[in-house]
C-alpha positions in Angstrom: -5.7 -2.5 -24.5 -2.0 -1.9 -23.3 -0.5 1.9 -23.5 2.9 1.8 -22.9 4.0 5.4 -22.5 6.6 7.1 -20.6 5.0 9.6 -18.5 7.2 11.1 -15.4 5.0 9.7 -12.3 5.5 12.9 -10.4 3.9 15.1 -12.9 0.5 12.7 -12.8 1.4 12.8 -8.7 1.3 16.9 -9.0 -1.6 16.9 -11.4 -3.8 14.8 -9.3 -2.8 16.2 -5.8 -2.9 20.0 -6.9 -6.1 19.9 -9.1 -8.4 22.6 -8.1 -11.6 22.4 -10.3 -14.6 21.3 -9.6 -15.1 18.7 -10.0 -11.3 17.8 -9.7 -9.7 15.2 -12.3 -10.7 11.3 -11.8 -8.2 8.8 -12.2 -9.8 8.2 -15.6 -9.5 11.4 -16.8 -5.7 11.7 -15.9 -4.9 8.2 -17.4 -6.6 9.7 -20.6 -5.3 13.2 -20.5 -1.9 11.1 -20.9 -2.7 8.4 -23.1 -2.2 5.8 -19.8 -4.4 3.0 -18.5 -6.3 3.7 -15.5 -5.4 1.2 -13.9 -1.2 2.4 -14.2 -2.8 5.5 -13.2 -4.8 4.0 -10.2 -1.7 1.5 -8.9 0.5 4.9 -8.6 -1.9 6.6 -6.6 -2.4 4.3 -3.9 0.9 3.4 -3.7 1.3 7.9 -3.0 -1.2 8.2 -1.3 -2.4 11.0 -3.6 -6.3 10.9 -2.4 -5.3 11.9 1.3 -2.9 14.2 0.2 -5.2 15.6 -2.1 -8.0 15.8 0.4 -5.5 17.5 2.4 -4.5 20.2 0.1 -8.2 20.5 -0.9 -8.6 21.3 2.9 -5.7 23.6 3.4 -7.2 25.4 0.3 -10.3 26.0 1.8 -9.2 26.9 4.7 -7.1 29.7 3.6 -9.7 31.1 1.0 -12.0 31.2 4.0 -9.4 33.3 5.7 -8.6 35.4 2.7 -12.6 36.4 3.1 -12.6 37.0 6.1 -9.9 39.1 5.9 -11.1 41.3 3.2 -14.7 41.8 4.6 -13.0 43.1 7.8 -11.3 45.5 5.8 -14.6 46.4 4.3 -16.3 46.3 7.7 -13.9 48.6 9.3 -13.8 51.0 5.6 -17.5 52.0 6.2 -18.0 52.5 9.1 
């Protein structure tokens, strides 16, 4: 089945890229969220790159909540005693 929609390709890109749940969105579930077919949905991504750039991000993410952490149980640390 054919979907011709107009969707702006940089919102999917953002939606993809900066999804932080867990699990994060599928290919599928994007191309459904906006009434696309996966495959559109799939051709746009690896032509963008999205997956590294989304590892990336997911990386850079964790990287700074583990900071944030570390941070605050210093602060903690260094408050009782």
């Amino acid at each position: 089945m054919t979907r011709n929609r107009r969707i702006d390709p940089e919102l999917l890109e953002r939606e993809y890229i900066y999804d932080a749940t867990t699990p994060p969105i599928s290919f599928t579930g994007l191309a459904e969220r906006h009434g696309l077919a996966r495959n559109t949905v799939a051709e746009k991504a690896i032509k963008g790159s999205w997956y590294q750039r989304r590892k990336e991000f997911r990386e850079q993410l964790g990287m700074k909540t583990v900071q944030a952490l570390g941070d605050q149980w210093a602060r903690y640390e260094t408050a009782v005693r």
